[in-house]
C-alpha positions in Angstrom: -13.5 -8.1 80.9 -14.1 -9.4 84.4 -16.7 -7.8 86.8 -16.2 -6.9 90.3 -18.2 -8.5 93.7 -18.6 -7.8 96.7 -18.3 -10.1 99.9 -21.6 -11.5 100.5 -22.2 -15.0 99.7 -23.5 -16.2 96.4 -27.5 -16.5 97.4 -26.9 -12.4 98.1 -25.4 -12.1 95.0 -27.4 -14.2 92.9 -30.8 -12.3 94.7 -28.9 -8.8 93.3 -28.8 -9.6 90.0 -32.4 -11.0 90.3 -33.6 -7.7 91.7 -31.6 -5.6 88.9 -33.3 -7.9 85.9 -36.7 -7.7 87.7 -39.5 -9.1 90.2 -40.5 -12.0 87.3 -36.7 -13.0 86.5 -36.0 -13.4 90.7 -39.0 -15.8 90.9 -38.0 -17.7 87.8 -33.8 -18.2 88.8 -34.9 -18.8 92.4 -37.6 -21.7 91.6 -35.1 -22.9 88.7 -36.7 -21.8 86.2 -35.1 -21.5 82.5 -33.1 -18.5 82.7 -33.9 -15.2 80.5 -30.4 -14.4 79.0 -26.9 -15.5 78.3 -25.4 -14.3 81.5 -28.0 -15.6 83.4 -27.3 -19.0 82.0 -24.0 -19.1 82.2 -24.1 -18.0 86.2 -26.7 -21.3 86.8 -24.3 -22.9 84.7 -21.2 -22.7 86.8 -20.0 -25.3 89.2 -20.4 -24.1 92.8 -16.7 -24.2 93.4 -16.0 -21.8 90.8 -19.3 -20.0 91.6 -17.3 -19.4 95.0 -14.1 -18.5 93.5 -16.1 -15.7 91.5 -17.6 -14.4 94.6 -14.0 -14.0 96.6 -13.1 -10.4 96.7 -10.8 -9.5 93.9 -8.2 -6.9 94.0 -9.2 -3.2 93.2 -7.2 -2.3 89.7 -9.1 0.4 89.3 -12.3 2.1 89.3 -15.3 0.4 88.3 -16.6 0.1 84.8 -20.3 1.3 84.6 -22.5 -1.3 84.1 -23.4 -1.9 80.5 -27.1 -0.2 80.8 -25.5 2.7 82.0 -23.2 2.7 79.0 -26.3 2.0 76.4 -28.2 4.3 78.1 -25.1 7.3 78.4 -24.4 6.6 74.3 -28.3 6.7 73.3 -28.4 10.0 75.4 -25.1 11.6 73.8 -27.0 10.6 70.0 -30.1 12.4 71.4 -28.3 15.5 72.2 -26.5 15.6 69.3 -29.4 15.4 67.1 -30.8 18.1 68.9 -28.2 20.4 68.6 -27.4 19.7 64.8 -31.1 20.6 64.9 -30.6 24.0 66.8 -27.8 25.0 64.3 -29.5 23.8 61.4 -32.5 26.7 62.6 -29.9 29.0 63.7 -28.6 28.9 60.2 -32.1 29.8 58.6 -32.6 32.5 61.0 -36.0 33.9 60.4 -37.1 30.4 59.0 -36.7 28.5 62.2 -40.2 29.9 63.2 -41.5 27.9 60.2 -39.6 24.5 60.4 -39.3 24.6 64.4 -42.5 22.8 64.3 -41.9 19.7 61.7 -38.0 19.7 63.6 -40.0 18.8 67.1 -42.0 15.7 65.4 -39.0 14.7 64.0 -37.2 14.9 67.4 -39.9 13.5 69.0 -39.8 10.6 67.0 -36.7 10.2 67.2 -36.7 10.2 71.1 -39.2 7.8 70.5 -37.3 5.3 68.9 -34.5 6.1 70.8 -36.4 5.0 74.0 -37.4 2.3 72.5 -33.9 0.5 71.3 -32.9 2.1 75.1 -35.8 -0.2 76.2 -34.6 -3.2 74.3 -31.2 -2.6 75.3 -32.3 -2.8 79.4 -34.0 -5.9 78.8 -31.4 -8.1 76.7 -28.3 -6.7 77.4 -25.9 -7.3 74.7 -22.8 -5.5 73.6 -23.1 -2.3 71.7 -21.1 -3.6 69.3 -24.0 -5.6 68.0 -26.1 -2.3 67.6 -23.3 -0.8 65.8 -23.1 -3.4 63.2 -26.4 -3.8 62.7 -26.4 0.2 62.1 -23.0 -0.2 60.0 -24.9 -2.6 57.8 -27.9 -0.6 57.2 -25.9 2.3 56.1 -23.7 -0.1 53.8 -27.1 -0.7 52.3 -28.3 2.3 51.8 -25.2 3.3 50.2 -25.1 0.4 48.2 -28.9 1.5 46.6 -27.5 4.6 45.6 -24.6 4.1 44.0 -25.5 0.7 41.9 -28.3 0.5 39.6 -30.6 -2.5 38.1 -28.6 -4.0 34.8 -28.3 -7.0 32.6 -25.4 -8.7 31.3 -25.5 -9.4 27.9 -25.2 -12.9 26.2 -25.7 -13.8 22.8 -25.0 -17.5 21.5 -23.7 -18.1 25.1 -21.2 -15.5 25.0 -21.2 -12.1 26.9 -20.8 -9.2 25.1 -22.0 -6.4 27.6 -23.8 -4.7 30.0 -27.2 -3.2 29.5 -29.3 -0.8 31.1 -32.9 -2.9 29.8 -33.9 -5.9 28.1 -35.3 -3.8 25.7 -32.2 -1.8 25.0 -30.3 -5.2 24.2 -33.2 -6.4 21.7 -32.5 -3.0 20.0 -29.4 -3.8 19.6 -29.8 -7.0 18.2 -32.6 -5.2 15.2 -30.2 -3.0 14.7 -27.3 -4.8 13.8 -30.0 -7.2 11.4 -30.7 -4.0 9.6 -27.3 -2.8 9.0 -26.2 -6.4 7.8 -29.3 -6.1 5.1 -28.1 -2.5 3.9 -24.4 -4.0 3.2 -25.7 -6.9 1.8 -28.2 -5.2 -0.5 -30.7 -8.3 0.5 -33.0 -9.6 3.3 -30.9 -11.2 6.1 -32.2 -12.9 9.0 -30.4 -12.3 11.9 -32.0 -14.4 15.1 -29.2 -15.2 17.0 -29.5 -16.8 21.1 -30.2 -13.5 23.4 -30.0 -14.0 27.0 -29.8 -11.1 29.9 -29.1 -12.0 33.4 -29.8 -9.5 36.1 -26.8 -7.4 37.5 -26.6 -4.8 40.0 -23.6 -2.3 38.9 -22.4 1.2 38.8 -24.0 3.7 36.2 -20.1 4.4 34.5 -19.9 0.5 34.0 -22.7 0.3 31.8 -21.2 -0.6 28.4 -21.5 1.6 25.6 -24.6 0.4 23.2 -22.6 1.6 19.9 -19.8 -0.2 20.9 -21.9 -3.9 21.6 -23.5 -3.6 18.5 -20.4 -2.2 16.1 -19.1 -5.9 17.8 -22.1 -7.7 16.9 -21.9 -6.4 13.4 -18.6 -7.0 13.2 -19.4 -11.1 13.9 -22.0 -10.5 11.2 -19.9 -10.5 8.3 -21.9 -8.6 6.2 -18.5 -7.1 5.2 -15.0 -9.1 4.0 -11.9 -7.6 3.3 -10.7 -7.6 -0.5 -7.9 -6.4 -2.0 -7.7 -3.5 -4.8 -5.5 -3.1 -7.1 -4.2 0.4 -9.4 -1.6 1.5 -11.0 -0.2 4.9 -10.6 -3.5 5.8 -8.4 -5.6 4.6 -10.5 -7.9 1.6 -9.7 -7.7 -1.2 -11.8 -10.0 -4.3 -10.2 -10.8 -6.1 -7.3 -9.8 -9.6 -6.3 -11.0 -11.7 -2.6 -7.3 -12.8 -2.4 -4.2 -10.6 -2.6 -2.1 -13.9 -3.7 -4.2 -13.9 -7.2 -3.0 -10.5 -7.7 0.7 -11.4 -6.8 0.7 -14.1 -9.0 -1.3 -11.9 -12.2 1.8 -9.6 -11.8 4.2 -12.3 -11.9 2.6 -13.7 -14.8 2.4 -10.5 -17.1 6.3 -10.3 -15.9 7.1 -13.7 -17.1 8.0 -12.6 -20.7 10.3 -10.1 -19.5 11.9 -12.1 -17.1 15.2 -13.6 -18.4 17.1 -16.9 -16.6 19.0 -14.7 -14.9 17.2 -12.1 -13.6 18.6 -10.9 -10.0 15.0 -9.1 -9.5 12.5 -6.8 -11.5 9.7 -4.2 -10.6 7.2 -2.2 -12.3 8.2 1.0 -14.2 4.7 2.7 -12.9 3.5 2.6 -9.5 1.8 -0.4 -8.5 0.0 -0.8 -5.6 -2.3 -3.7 -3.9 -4.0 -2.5 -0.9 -7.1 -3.9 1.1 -10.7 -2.7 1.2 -14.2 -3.3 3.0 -16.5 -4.9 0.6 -20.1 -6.7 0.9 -19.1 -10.1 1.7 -21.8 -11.5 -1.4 -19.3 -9.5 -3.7 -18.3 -11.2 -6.7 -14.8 -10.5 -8.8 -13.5 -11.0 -12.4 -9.7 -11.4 -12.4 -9.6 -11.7 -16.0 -10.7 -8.2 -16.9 -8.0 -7.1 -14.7 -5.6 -9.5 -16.7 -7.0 -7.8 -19.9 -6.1 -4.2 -18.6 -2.5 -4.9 -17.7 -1.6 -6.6 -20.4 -2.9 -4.3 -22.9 -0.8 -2.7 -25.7 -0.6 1.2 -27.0 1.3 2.0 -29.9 3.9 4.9 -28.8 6.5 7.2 -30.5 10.3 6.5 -28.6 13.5 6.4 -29.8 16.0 3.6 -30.3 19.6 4.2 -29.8 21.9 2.6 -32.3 24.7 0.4 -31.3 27.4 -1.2 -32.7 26.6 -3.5 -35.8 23.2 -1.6 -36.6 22.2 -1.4 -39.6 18.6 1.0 -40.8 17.2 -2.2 -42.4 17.9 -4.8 -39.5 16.9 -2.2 -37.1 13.4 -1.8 -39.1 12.8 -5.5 -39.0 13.7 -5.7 -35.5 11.0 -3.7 -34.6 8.4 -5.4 -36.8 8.6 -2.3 -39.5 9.5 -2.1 -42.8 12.5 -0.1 -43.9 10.2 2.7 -45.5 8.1 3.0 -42.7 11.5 3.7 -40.4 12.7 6.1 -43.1 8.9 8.2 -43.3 9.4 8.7 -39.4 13.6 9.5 -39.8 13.3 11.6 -43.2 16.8 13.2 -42.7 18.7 9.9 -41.4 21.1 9.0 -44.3 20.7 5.0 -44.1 23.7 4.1 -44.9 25.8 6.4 -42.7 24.3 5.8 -39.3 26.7 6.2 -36.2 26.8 4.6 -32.7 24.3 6.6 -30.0 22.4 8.1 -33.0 18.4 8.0 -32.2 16.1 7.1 -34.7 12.6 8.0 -33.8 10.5 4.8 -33.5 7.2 3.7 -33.2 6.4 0.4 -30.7 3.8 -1.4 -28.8 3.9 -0.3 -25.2 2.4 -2.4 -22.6 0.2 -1.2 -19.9 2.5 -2.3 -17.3 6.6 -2.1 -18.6 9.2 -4.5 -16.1 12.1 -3.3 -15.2 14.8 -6.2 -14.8 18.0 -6.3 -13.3 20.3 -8.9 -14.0 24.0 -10.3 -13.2 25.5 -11.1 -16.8 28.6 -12.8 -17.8 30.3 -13.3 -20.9 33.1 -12.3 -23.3 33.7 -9.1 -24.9 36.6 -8.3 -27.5 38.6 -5.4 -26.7 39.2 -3.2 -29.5 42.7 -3.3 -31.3 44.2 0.4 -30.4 44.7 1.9 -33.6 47.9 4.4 -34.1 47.4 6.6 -36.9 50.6 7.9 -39.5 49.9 11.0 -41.7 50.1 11.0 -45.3 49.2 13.7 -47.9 48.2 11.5 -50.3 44.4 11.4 -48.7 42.3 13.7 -48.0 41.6 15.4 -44.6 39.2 13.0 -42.8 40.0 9.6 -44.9 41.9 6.6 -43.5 43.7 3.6 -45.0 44.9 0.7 -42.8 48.8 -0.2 -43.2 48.8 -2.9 -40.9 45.9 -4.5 -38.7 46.3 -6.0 -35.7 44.1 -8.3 -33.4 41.4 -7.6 -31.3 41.8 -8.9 -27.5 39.4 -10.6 -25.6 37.9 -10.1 -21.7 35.5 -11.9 -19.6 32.9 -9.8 -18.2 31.0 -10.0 -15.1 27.9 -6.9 -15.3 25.1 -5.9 -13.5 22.8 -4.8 -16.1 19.7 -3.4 -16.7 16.3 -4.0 -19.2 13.2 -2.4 -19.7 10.6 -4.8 -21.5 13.7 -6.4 -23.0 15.7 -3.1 -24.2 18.8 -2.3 -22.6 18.6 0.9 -20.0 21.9 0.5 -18.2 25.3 -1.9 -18.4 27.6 -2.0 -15.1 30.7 -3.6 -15.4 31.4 -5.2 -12.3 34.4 -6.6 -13.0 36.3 -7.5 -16.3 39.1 -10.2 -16.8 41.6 -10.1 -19.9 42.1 -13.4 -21.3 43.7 -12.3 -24.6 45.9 -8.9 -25.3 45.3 -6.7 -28.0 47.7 -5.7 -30.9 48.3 -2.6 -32.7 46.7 -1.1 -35.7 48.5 1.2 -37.8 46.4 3.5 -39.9 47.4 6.1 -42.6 45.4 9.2 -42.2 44.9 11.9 -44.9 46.5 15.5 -44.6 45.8 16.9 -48.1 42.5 19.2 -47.7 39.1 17.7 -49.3 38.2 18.8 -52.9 34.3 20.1 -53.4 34.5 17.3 -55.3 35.1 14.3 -53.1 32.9 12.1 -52.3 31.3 12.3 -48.9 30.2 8.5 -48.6 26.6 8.7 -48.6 24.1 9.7 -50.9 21.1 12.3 -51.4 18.1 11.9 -53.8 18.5 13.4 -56.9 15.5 14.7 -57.4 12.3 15.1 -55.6 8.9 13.6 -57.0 6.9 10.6 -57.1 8.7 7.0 -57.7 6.8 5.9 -59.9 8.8 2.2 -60.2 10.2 0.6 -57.6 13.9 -1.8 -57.8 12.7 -5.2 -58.4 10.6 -7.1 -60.5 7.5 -5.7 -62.0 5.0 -6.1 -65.2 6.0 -3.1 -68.2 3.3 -3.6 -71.2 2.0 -6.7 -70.3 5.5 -8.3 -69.8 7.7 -9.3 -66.7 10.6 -7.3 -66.2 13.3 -6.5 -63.7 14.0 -3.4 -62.7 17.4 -2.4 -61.7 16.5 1.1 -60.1 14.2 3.8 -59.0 11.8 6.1 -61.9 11.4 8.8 -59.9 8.3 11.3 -61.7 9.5 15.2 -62.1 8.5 17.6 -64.7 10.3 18.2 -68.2 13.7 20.0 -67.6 13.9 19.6 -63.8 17.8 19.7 -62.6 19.4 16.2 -61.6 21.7 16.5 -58.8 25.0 14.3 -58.0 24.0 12.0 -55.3 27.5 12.2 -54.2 31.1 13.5 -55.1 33.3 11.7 -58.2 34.3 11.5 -61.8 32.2 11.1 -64.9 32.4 8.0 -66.1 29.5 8.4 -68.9 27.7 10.9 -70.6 25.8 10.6 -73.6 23.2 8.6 -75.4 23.6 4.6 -74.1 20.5 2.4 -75.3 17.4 2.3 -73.6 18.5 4.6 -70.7 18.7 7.3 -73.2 20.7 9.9 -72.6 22.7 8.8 -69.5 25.3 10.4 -66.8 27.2 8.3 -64.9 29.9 9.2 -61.8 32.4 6.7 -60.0 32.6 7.7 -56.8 35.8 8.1 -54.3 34.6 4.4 -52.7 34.3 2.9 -56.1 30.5 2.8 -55.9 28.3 4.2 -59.6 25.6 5.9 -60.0 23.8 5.9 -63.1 20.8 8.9 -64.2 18.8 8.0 -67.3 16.3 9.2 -69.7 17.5 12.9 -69.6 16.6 15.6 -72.0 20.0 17.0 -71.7 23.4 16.2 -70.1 25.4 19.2 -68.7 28.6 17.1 -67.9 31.4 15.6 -70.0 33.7 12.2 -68.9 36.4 12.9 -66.9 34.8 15.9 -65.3 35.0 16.1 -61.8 31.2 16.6 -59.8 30.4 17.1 -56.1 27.5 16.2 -54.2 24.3 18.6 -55.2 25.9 19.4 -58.8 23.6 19.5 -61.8 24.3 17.3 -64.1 21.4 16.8 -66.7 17.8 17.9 -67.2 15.2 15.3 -66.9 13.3 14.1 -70.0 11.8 11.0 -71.2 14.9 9.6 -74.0 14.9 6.0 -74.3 12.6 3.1 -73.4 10.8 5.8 -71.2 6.7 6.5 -71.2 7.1 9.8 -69.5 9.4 12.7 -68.1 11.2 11.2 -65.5 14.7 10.1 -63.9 16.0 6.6 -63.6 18.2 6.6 -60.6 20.4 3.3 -60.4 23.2 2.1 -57.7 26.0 -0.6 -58.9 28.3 -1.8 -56.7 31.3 -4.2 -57.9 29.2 -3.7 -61.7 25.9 -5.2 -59.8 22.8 -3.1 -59.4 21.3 -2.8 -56.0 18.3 -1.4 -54.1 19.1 2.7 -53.9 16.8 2.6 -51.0 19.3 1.3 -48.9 21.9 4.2 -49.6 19.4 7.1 -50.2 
């Protein structure tokens, strides 16, 4: 900004500015003297050729600026009035109450007219820019505001690293017991928790503050008092613990193993098994081998087997680790020699805790049945066959998806099937002439009921070794013996040590023999069916009581009954 002069001579000039500034600062620039502000000094400063140049007369642009006094002075005034008349208002809007404030609002005013002279003072005497003031004003205020939106905090640090903002020292040493004394409740023991606590003053808003829970759910977290195990239960219910999911993975795949054969695509668990993580005390200690105990433990269940091709009632017995009797107790109406494929024979077996379910991909060869064409004749009965000509099974190669339960067959898929050898025909005669009563059906019933008394085998008869070659089966004098099966009388009469004795051929060539009777209501040649009776039971012969010797030959050679019965 450049300030106007007039056209007097620079000793004029200089002795204006003295007289504005003041009797003492003319004596001091006129004797040389240092001068008393930064205009001054930069006026003594200036060469006197430029000192002339500034005095010239300069072109009017316009009218002149005030000088800068008048300016301070003209602002400071304006505040004044201002003040007062927000002060006026402010009564105004009391009404009545002005009469009662009026009083404190004048010593307010009046000290702020006060100060007000006295920055107007200051002003007159060093005049720098009001630009100054209003910074310095500017800053003040910044301050003030700063005070009273920011409050006195601490950040944090423990073991050199931050972990939050606190209101108090105090407030973070709480923090710090607290988090000792939840680590000791987990634990169930004394634990000493003196970790490195430092706070370092902060200024910061109220909403930054961190959240106290928060630090010390942290804290606690870094503790350790809790690890993270792995449970492990089968169809919701818990079974054990173990620190490492892997050890139960591999238990599982262990308890599999037996189940598991070469070729196994994949397998799973029948019941739901499920290994899922849980909080624990970290000092928690585990037992995997109670858990091995518990899934491999075995109940003893009722199920049912399905019989298949080439089964017979003994095989299927030993199969299972029972004997043929105990099978038969548990099937009383299965004839045992006249079982069919998909019949179910009730069955007891050892069921594990856990049962695997494989699925595997299976090939091999598998003959196909020779197709059998069938020619009527009348001379057999309705229902029995006789082969005229047989012909050849073929043979396939099979490619299946199959699948097992603890090793027993649940489903077979063929997935493909190759014929590596035809099949030829079998011609069959089949009977037209309808079944006599007295035909033999092809399996046989008991022919009484009582206590067996002597089994087929070997045993000890007064004090000797002896074989026996059928089953003495006890029954009260007179009871009615039955035909185990349709035939012909082939004996009937006394014969030796059976006593009096019946026996019938049957249609399949098989004999029956029924001994120590009291009676015999048959003759030979007679024809019997299945159920007849055929003698009353007595004690004749080598007998030491009322009973009836049942006996089975087949091709003239005596055989367990058991096994047709």
């Amino acid at each position: 900004m450049k300030r106007t002069h007039d056209s007097r001579g620079s000793k004029d000039a200089v002795k204006e500015r003295a007289d504005v500034k003041g009797g003492s600062d003319a004596k001091e620039l006129q004797g040389g003297g240092k001068p008393q502000s930064w205009k001054q000094y930069i006026d003594q400063a200036m060469p006197p050729q430029e000192q002339a140049k500034q005095e010239e007369p300069q072109p009017q642009a316009g009218p002149v600026r005030p000088d800068r006094r008048a300016e301070a002075k003209a602002a400071w005034d304006g505040l004044r009035r201002k003040a007062e008349e927000a002060g006026r208002s402010a009564a105004q809007a009391a009404g009545g109450g002005w009469s009662r404030v009026n009083g404190l609002t004048a010593g307010r005013l009046e000290k702020a007219g006060q100060g007000i002279a006295k920055v107007r003072d200051m002003v007159a005497r060093h005049p720098v820019s009001p630009l100054l003031y209003a910074t310095v004003l500017a800053a003040a205020i910044c301050w003030t505001a700063f005070r009273g939106t920011y409050v006195r905090a601490y950040v944090m640090e423990v073991n050199g690293q931050p972990v939050g903002l606190v209101s108090s020292e105090d407030e973070g040493k709480a923090i710090v017991s607290n988090v000792g004394t939840r680590a000791a409740s987990v634990l169930g023991e004394d634990y000493d928790y003196e970790p490195q606590v430092d706070f370092a003053p902060a200024y910061a808003a109220p909403d930054a503050l961190s959240d106290t829970v928060a630090v010390e759910d942290a804290l606690f977290d870094g503790v350790g008092a809790y690890m993270t195990a792995y449970a492990i239960s089968v169809d919701g219910v818990e079974i054990g613990r173990a620190a490492d999911s892997g050890e139960l993975y591999r238990l599982l795949d262990e308890i599999a193993q037996p189940y598991l054969p070469v070729d196994a695509i994949r397998y799973e668990f029948v019941e739901d098994v499920q290994i899922t993580p849980v909080e624990m005390p970290a000092n928690s200690t585990f037992d995997l081998e109670s858990i091995r105990a518990e899934l491999s433990a075995l109940s003893v269940e009722e199920a049912t087997y399905e019989v298949k091709k080439g089964d017979t009632f003994n095989a299927i017995a030993y199969s299972l680790d029972m004997m043929p009797n105990e099978l038969s107790v548990l099937n009383p109406d299965v004839i045992v020699n006249k079982l069919w494929v998909g019949q179910e024979l009730i069955i007891q077996q050892a069921v594990p805790r856990l049962s695997v379910r494989v699925v595997t991909n299976e090939t091999y060869e598998q003959e196909i049945p020779s197709p059998v064409e069938y020619i009527e004749t009348a001379e057999l009965y309705v229902g029995d066959t006789k082969v005229k000509e047989q012909g050849e099974d073929g043979m396939a190669l099979i490619n299946a998806q199959v699948t097992y339960v603890n090793n027993v067959e649940l489903d077979r898929e063929v997935l493909s099937s190759q014929t590596i050898k035809e099949a030829t025909t079998t011609y069959t005669y089949t009977g037209t002439t309808p079944r006599p009563v007295t035909a033999s059906n092809g399996y046989f019933i008991w022919p009484v009921r009582g206590t067996i008394t002597s089994n087929f085998g070997g045993r000890n008869l007064w004090g000797s070794y002896d074989f026996h070659l059928g089953l003495d089966i006890a029954v009260p004098y007179g009871t009615g013996i039955k035909a185990a099966d349709g035939g012909t009388v082939i004996k009937a009469g006394w014969n030796g040590s059976y006593g009096l004795l019946v026996a019938i051929r049957h249609d399949n060539g098989i004999v029956t023999y029924y001994g120590h009777n009291s009676s015999v209501l048959v003759s030979v040649g007679q024809k019997v069916y299945q159920g007849q009776i055929i003698a009353r039971a007595g004690s004749t012969g080598n007998s030491s009581g009322n009973h009836c010797h049942f006996e089975v030959r087949v091709n003239g050679t005596s055989v367990n009954p058991r096994n047709y019965l």
